[in-house]
C-alpha angles and dihedrals in degrees: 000000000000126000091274102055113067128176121292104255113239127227111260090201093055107029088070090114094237094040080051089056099042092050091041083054093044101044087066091076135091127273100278094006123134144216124211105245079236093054097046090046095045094043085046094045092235142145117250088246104040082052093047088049096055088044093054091061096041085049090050090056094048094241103121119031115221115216122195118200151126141268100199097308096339109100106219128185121217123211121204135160114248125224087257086047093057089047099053087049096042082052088041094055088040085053095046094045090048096049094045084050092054088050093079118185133113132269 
C-alpha cells in the first residue's frame, strides 16, 4: 500500500457485528420483499430487544424500513432493506474485500 492509498472506511451503522447480520439476512430478498420481525429474530438467534434496538439504528439511517400492521387481529412488524440500505451493504462488502486485499499475508 503506498502513502496515497489509505484503508476503505467502513460503515459504522453496519459494521456493528449484529446490524451487520440483520442487513446480510435482509439483503437476500427481493427488491421490496419483507421479512416478519418473528421470523428475522428467530432465523438470527436474537432476543426481541436486542433486535428492536439494532432496527432502530438501521431505521434511523435510513437503511431498513419498519412496517406495523396487522394479520387478521395480530398485530405483526416487517422488516426490509430500503434502496439506500443495499447500497450501503453493497459499499460495506466492497470496503471489507478491498481492505482484506490490501492485508496481504499468507494462510
Amino acid at each position: 500500500m503506498t502513502a496515497e492509498q489509505s484503508l476503505p472506511e467502513l460503515d459504522p451503522v453496519i459494521h456493528a457485528q449484529a446490524r451487520l447480520r440483520v442487513v446480510a439476512a435482509l439483503n437476500v430478498l427481493g427488491e421490496g420483499d419483507e421479512m416478519a420481525f418473528g421470523s428475522l429474530k428467530d432465523l438470527l438467534g436474537m432476543t426481541a430487544g436486542n433486535l428492536s434496538v439494532h432496527l432502530t439504528k438501521l431505521e434511523e439511517a435510513e437503511y431498513i424500513r419498519i412496517t406495523k400492521t396487522h394479520r387478521g387481529r395480530t398485530p405483526v412488524t416487517y422488516v426490509a432493506l430500503t434502496k439506500r440500505g443495499r447500497l450501503a451493504f453493497e459499499d460495506y462488502t466492497k470496503a471489507i474485500r478491498a481492505l482484506l486485499d490490501n492485508a496481504g499475508g499468507t494462510i
